[in-house]
N, CA, C and O atoms as a printed pandas DataFrame, in Angstrom:
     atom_number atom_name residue_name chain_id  residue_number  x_coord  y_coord  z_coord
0              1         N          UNK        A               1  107.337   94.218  123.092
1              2        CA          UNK        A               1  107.863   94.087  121.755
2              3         C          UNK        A               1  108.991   95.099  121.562
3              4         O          UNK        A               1  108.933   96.294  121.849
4              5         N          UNK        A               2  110.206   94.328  120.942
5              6        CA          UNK        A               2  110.975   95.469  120.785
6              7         C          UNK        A               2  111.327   95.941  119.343
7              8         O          UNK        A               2  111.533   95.055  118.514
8              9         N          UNK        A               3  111.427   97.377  118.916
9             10        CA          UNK        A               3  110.958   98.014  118.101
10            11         C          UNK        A               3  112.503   98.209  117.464
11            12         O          UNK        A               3  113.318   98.810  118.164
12            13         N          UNK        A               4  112.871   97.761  116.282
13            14        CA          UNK        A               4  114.126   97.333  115.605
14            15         C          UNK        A               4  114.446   99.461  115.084
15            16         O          UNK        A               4  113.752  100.465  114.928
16            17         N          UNK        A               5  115.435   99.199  115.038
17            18        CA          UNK        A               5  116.082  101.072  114.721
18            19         C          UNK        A               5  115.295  101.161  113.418
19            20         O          UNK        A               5  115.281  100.441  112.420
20            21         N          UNK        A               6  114.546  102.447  113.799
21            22        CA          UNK        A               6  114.213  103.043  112.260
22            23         C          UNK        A               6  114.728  104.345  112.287
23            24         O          UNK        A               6  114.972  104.946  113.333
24            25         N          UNK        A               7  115.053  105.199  110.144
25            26        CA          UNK        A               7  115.626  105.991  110.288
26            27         C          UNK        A               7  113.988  107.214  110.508
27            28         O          UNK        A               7  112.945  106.957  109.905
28            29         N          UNK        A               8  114.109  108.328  111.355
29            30        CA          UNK        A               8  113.124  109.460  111.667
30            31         C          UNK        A               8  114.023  110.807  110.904
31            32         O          UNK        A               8  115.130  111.077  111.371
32            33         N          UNK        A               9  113.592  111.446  109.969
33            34        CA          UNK        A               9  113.849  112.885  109.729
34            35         C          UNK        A               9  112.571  113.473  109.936
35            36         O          UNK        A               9  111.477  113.467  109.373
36            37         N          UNK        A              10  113.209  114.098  111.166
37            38        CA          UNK        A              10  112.807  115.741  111.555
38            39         C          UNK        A              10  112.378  116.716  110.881
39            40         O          UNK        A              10  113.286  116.937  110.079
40            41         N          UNK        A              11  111.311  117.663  110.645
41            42        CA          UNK        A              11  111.792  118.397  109.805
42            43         C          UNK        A              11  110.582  119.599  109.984
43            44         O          UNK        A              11  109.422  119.237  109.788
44            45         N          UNK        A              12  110.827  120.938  110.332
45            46        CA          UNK        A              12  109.709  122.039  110.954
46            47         C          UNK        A              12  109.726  122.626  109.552
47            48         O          UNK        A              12  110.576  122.507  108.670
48            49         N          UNK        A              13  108.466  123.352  109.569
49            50        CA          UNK        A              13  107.729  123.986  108.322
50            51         C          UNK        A              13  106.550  124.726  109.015
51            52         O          UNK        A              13  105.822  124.585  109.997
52            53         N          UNK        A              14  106.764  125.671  107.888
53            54        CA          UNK        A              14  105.716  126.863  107.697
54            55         C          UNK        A              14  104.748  126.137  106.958
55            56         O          UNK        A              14  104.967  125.844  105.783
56            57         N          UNK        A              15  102.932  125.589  107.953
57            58        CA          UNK        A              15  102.361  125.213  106.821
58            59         C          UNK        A              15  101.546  126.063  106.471
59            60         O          UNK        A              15  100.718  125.695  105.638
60            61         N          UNK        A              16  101.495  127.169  106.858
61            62        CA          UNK        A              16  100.195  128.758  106.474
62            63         C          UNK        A              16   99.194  128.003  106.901
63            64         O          UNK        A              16   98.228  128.587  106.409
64            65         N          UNK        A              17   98.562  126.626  107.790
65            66        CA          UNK        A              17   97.553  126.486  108.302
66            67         C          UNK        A              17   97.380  125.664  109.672
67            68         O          UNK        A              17   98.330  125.010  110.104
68            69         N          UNK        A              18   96.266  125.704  110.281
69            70        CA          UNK        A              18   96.482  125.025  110.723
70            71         C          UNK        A              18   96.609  123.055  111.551
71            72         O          UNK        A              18   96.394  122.363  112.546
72            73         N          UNK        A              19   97.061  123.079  110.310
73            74        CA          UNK        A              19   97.592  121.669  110.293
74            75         C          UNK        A              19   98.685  121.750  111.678
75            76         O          UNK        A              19   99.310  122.789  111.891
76            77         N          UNK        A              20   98.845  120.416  112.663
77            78        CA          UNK        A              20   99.687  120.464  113.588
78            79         C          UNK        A              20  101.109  119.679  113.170
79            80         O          UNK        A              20  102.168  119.891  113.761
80            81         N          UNK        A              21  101.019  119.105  112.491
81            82        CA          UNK        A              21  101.838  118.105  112.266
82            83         C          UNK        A              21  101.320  117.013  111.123
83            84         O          UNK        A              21  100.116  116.777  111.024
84            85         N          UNK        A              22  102.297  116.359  110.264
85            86        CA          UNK        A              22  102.144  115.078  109.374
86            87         C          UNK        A              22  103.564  114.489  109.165
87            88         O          UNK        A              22  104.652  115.064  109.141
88            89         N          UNK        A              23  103.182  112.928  108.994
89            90        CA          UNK        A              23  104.137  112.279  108.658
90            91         C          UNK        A              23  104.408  111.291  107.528
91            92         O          UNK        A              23  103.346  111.279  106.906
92            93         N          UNK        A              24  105.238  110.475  106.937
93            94        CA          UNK        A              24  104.751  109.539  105.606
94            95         C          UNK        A              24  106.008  108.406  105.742
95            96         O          UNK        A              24  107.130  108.561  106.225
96            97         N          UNK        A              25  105.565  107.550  105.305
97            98        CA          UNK        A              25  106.811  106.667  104.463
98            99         C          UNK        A              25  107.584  106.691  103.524
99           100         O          UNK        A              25  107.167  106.678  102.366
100          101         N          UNK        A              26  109.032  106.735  103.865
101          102        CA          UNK        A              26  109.422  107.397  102.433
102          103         C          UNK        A              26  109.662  105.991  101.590
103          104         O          UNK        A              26  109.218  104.894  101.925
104          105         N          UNK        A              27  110.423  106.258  100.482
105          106        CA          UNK        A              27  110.536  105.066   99.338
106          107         C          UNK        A              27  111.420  104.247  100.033
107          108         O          UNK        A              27  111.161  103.049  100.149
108          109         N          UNK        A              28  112.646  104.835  100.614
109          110        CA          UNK        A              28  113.403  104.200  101.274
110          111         C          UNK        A              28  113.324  103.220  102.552
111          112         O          UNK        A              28  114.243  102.466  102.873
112          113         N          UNK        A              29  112.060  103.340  103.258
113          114        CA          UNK        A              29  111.855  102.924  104.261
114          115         C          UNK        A              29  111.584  103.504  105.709
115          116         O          UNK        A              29  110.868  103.238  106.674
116          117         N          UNK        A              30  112.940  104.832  105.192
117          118        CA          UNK        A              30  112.635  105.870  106.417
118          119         C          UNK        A              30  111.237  106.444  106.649
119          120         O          UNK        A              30  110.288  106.343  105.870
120          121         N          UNK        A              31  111.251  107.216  108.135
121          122        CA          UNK        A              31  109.745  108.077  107.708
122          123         C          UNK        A              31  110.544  109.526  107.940
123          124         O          UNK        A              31  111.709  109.788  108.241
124          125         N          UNK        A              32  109.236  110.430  107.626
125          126        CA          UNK        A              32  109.472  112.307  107.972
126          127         C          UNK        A              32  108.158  112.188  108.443
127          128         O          UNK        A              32  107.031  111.767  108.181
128          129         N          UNK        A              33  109.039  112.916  109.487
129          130        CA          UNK        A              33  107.826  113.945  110.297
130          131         C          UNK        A              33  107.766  115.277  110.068
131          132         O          UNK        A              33  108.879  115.800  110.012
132          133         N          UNK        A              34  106.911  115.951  109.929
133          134        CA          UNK        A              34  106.607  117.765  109.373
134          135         C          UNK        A              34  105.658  117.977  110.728
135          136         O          UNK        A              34  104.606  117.480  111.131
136          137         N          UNK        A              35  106.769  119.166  111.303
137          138        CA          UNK        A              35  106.402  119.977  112.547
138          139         C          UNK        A              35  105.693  121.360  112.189
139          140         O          UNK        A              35  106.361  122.294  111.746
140          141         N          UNK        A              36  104.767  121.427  112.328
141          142        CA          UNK        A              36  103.962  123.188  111.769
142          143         C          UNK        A              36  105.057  123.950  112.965
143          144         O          UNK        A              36  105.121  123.585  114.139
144          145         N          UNK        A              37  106.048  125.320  112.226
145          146        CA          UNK        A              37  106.725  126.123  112.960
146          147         C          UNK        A              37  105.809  127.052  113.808
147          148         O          UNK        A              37  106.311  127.583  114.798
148          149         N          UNK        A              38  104.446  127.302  113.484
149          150        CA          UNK        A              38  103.565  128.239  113.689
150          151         C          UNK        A              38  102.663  127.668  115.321
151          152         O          UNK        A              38  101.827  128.334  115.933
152          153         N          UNK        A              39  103.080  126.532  115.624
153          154        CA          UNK        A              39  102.879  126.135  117.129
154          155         C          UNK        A              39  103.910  126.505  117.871
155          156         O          UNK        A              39  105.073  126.663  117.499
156          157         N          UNK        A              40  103.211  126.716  119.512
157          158        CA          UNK        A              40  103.852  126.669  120.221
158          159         C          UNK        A              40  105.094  125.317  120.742
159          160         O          UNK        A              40  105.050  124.316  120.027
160          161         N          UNK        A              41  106.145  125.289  121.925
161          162        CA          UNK        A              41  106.882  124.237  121.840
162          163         C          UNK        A              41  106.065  123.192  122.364
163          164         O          UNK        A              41  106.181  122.043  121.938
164          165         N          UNK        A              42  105.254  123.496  123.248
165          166        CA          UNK        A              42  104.595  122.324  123.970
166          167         C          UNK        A              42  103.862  121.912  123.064
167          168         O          UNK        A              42  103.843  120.690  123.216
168          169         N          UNK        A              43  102.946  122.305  121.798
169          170        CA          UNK        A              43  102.284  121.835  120.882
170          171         C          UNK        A              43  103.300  121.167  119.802
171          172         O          UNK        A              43  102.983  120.238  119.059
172          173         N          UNK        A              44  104.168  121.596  119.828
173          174        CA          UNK        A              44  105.203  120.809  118.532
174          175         C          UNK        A              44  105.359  119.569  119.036
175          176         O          UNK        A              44  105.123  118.653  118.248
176          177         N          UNK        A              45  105.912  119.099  120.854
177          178        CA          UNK        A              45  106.053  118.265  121.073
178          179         C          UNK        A              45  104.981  117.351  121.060
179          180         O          UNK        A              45  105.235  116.161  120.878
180          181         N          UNK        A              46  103.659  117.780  121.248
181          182        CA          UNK        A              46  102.617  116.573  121.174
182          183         C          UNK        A              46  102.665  116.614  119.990
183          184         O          UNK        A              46  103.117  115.575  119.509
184          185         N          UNK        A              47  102.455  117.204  119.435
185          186        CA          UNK        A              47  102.156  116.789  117.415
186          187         C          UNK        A              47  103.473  116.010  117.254
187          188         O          UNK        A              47  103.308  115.080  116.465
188          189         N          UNK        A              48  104.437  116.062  117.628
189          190        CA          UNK        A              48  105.637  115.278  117.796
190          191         C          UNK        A              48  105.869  113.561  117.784
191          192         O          UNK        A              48  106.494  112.721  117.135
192          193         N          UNK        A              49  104.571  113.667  119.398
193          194        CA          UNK        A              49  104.998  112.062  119.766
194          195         C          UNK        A              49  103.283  111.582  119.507
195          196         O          UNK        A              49  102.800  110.588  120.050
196          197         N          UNK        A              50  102.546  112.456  118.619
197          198        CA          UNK        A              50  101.438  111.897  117.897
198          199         C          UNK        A              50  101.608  110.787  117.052
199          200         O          UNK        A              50  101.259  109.609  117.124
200          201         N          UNK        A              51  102.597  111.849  115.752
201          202        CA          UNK        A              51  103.413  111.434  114.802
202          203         C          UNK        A              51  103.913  110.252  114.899
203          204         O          UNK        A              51  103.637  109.408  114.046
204          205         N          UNK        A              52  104.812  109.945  116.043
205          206        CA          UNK        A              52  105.621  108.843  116.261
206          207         C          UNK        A              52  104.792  107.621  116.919
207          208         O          UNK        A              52  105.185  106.464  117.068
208          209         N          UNK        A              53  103.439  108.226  117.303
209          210        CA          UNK        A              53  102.596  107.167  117.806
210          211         C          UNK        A              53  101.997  106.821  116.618
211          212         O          UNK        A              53  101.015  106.103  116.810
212          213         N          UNK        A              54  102.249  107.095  115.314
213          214        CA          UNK        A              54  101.559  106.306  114.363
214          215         C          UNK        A              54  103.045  105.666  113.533
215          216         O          UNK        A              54  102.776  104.842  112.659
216          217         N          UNK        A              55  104.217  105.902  113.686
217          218        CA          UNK        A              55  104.963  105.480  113.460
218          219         C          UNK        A              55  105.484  103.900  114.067
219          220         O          UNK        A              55  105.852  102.940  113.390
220          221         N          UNK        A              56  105.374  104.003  115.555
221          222        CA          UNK        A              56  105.400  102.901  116.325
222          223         C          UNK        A              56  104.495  101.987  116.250
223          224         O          UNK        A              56  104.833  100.854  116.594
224          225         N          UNK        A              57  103.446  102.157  115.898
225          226        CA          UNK        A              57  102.233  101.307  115.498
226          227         C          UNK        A              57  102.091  100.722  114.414
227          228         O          UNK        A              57  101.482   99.663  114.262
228          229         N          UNK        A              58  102.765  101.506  113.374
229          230        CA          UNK        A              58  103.126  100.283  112.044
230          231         C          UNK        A              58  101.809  100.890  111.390
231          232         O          UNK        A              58  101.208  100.194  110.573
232          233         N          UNK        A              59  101.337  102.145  111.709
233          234        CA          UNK        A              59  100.009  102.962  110.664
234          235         C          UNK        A              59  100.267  103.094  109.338
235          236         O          UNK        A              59   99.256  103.162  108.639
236          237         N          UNK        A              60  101.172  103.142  108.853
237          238        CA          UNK        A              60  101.696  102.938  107.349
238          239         C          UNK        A              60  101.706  102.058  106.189
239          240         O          UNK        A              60  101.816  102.345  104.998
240          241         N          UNK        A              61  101.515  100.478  106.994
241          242        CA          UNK        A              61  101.495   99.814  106.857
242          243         C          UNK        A              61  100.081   99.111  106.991
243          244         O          UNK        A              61   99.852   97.902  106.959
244          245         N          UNK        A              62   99.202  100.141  107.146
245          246        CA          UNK        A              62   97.642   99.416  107.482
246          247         C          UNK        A              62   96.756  100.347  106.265
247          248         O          UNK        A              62   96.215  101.429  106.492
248          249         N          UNK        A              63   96.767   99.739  105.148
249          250        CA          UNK        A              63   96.490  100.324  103.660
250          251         C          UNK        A              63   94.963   99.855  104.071
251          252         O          UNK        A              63   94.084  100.661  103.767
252          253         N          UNK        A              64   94.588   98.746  104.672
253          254        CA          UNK        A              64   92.945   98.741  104.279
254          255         C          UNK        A              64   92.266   99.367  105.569
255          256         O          UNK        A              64   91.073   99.211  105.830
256          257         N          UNK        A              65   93.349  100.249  106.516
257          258        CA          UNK        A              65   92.418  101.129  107.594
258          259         C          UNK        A              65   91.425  102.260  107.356
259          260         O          UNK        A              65   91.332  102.862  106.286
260          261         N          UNK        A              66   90.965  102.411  108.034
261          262        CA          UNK        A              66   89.879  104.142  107.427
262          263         C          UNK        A              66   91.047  104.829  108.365
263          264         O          UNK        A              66   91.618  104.288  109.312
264          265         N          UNK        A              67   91.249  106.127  107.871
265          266        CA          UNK        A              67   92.172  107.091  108.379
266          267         C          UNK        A              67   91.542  107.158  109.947
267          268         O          UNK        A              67   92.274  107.136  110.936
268          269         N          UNK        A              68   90.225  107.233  110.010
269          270        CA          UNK        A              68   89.369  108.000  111.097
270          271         C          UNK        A              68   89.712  106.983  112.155
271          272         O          UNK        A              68   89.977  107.407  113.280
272          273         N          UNK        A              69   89.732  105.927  111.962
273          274        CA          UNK        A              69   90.188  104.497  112.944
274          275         C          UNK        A              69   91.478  105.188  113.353
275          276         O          UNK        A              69   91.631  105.972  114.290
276          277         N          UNK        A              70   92.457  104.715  112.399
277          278        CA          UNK        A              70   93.896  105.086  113.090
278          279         C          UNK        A              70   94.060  106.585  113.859
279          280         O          UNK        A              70   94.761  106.593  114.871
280          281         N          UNK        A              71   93.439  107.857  113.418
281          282        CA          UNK        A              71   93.514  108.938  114.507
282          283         C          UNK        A              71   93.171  108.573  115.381
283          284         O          UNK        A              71   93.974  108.612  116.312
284          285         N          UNK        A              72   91.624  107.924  115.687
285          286        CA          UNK        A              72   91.222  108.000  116.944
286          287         C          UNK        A              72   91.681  107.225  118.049
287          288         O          UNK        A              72   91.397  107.462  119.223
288          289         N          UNK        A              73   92.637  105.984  117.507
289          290        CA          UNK        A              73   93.870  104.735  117.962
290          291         C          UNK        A              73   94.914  105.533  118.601
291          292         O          UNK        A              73   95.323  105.442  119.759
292          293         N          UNK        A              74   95.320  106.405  117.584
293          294        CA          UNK        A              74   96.660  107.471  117.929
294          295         C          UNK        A              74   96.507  108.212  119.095
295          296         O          UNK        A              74   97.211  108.161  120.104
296          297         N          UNK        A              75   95.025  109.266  118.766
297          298        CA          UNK        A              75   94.821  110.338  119.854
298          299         C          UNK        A              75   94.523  109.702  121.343
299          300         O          UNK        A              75   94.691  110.344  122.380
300          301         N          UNK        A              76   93.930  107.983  121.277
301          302        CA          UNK        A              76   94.035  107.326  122.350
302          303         C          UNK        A              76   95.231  106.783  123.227
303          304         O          UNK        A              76   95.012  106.525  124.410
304          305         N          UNK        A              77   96.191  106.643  122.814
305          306        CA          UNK        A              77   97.298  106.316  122.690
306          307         C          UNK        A              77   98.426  107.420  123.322
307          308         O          UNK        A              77   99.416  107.225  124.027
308          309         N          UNK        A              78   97.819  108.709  122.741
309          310        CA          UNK        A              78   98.781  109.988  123.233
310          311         C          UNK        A              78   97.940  110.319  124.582
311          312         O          UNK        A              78   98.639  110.666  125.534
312          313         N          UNK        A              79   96.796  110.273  124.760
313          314        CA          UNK        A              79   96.091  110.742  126.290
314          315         C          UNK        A              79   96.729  109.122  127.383
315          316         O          UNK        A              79   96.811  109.209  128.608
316          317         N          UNK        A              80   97.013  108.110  126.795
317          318        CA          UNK        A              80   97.978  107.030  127.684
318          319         C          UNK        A              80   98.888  107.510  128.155
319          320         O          UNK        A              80   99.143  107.567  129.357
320          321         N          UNK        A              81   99.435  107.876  127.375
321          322        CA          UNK        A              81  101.695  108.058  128.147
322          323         C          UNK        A              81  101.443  109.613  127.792
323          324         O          UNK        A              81  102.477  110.253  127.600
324          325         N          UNK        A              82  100.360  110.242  127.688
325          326        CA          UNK        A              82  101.207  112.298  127.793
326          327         C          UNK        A              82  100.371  112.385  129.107
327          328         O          UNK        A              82  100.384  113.416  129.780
């Protein structure tokens, strides 16, 4: 399947916890991703292409999922291709 251009803003933050990473839909269509600055680089990058593994999957778009489904889809997904 090929995956039509979407817009991604980047964007690192201080979250004072430890949260690794989150992402959302914006109004516009685009998404953001929020990188915790307080990881290391190799941890930014998996929280990175976590992120984008729920992006590519169309997780945004699955309103009647239980959250706990789609992590455990995602975190399956990132032990595939990392």
């Amino acid at each position: 399947m090929i995956m039509p251009p979407m817009a991604i803003n980047l964007q690192f933050m201080d979250f004072k916890n430890s949260i690794p990473a989150t992402s959302c839909l914006n109004d516009d269509g685009s998404y953001s991703i929020f990188i915790n600055t307080r990881l290391t680089r190799e941890r930014q990058t998996d929280a990175y292409l976590h992120e984008l593994s729920h992006i590519m999957r169309l997780d945004f778009e699955k309103k009647h999922y239980d959250i706990d489904v789609v992590e455990k889809y995602a975190h399956q997904l990132n032990q595939l291709i990392g």
